[in-house]
VEXDREN-2710 file (C-alpha; in Angstrom, 1 decimal):
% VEXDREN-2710
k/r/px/py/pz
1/UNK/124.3/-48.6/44.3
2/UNK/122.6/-45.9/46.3
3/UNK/120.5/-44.9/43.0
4/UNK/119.9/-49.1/42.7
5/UNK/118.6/-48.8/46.2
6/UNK/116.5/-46.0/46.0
7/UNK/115.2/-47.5/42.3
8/UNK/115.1/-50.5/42.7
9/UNK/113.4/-54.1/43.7
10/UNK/113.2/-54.0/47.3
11/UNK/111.9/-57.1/49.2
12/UNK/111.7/-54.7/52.2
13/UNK/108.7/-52.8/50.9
14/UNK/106.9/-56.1/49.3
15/UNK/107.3/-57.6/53.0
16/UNK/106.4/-54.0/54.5
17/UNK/102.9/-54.1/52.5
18/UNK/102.2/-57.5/52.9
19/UNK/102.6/-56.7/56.8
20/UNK/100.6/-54.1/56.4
21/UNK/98.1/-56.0/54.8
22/UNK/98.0/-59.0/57.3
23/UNK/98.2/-56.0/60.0
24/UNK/94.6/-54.7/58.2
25/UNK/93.2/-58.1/58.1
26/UNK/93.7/-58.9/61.8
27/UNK/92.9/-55.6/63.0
28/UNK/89.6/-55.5/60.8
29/UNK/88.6/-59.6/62.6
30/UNK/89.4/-58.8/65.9
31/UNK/89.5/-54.9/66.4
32/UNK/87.1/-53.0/63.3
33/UNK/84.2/-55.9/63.1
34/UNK/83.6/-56.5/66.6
35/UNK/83.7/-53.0/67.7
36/UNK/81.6/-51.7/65.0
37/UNK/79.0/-55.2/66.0
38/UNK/79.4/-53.4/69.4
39/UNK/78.6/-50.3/68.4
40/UNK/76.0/-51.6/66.2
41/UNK/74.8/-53.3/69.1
42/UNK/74.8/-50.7/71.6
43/UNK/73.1/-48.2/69.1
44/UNK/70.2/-50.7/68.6
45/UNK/69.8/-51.0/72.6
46/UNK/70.1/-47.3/72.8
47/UNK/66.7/-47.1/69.8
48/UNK/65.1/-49.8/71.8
49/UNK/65.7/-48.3/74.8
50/UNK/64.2/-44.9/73.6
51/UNK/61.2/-46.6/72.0
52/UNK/60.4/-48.1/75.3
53/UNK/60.7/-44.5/76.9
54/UNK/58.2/-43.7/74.3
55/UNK/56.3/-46.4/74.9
56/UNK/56.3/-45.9/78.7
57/UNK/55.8/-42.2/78.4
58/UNK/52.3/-42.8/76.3
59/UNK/51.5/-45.6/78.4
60/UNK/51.8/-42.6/81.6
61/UNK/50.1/-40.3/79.9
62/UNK/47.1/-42.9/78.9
63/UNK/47.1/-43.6/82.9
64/UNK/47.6/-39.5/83.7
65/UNK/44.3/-39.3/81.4
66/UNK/42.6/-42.2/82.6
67/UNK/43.3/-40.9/86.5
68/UNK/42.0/-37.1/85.7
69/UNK/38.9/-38.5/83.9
70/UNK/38.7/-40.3/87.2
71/UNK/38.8/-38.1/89.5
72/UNK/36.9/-35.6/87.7
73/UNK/34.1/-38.6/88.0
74/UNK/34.7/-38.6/91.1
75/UNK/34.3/-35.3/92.1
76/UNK/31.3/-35.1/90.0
77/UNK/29.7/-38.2/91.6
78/UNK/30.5/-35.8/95.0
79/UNK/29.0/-33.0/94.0
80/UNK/25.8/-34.8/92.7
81/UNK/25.6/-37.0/96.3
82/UNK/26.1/-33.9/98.0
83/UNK/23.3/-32.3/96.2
84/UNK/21.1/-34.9/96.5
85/UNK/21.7/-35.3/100.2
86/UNK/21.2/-31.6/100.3
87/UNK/17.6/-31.8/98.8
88/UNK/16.8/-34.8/100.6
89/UNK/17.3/-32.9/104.0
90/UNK/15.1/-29.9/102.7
91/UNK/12.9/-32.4/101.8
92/UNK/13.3/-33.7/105.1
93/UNK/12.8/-30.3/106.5
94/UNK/10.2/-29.1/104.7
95/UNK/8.1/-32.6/106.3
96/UNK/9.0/-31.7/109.3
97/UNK/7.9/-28.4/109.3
98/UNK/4.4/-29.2/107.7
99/UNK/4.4/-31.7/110.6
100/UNK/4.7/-29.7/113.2
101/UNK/2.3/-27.0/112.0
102/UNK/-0.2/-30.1/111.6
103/UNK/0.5/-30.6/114.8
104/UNK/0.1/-27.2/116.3
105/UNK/-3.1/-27.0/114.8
106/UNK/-4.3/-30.3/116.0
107/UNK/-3.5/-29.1/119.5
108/UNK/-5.1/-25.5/118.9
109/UNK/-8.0/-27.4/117.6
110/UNK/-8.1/-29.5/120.7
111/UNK/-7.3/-27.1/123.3
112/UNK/-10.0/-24.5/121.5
113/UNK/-12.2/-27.5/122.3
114/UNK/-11.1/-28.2/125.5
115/UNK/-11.4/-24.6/126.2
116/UNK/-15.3/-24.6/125.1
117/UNK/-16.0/-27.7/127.1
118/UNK/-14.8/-25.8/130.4
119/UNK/-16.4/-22.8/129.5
120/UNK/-19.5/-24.8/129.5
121/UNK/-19.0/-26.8/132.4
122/UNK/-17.7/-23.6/134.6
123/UNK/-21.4/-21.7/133.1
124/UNK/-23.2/-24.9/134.4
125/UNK/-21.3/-24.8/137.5
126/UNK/-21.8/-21.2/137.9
127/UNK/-25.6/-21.6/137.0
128/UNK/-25.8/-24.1/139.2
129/UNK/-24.5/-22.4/142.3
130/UNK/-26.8/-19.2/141.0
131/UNK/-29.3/-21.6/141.4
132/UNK/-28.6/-23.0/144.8
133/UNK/-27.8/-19.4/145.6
134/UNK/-31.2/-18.1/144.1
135/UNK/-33.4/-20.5/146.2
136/UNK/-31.4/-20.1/149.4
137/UNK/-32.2/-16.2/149.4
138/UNK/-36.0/-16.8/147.9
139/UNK/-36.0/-18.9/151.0
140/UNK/-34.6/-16.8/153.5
141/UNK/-36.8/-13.8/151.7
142/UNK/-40.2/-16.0/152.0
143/UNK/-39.3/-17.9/155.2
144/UNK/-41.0/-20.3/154.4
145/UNK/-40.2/-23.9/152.8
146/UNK/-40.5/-23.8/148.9
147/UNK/-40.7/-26.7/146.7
148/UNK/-36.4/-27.0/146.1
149/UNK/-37.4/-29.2/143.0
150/UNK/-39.7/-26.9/141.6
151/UNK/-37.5/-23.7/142.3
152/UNK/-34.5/-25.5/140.7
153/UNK/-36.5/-25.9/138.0
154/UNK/-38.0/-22.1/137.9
155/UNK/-34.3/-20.8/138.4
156/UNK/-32.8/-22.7/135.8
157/UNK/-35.0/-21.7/133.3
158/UNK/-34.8/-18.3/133.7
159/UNK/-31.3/-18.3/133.9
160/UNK/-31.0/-20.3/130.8
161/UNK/-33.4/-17.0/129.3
162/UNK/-31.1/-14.4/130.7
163/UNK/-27.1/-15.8/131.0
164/UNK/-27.0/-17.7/127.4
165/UNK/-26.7/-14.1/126.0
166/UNK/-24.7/-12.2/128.9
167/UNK/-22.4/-15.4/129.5
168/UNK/-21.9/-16.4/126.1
169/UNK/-19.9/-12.6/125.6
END
């Protein structure tokens, strides 16, 4: 018997493997096919969630670009206002300064004039009073009353001879 047991038909081992079977089939519906969906699942989520890191990281480096040409643009457009504003106030400057010499000379002009005109009018005023002065002593030397009209006259021409040249130096 113990040889017909070890030997033989056994309904232990058919029941044994059919539980083992129905044990692989419920464990592979309920356990193997919905983890392995899972994991199927979660390993597609993971890829999608790395593309999108991709696709996020291009998307920040298009901006990072964009943003440097930017400011680069920027800084240019700085420069070249700066520049500009710079030769604007030399241009600025440079008027000014032409202006003012313009000026300076105008006045030199005009007080070079102004100068002349009291040169004269202090030589007529002067000749005048040399006048006055020159008939009051041809007076006083004669004693006598002289024509003033015609002394003036006398006087002023010969001081016209005689101080054009010594009051014109």
């Amino acid at each position: 018997m113990l040889r017909e047991q070890l030997v033989g038909f056994n309904w232990t081992i058919v029941f044994t493997v059919f539980n083992a079977l129905i044990l692989y089939y419920l464990l592979r519906k309920f356990l193997f096919v919905p983890v392995t969906e899972m994991m199927e699942n979660r390993e597609k989520a993971i890829k999608d969630s790395i593309e999108d890191a991709e696709k996020i990281h291009q998307e920040a480096e298009s901006y990072r670009e964009k943003y440097q040409q930017m400011i680069q643009s920027a800084q240019d457009e700085g420069k070249e206002i700066l520049e500009k504003a710079r030769r604007n106030a030399d241009e600025k400057t440079d008027k000014m300064i032409q202006e003012a010499k313009e000026e300076a000379s105008k006045l030199k002009q005009k007080a070079d004039e102004d100068i002349l005109k009291e040169r004269k009018k202090a030589v007529n005023e002067i000749k005048d009073e040399l006048s006055s002065l020159a008939i009051l002593a041809a007076s006083k030397i004669l004693e006598e009353e002289v024509d003033e009209a015609k002394s003036k006259t006398l006087v002023s021409k010969f001081i016209e001879q005689v101080g054009d040249e010594q009051w014109q130096n």
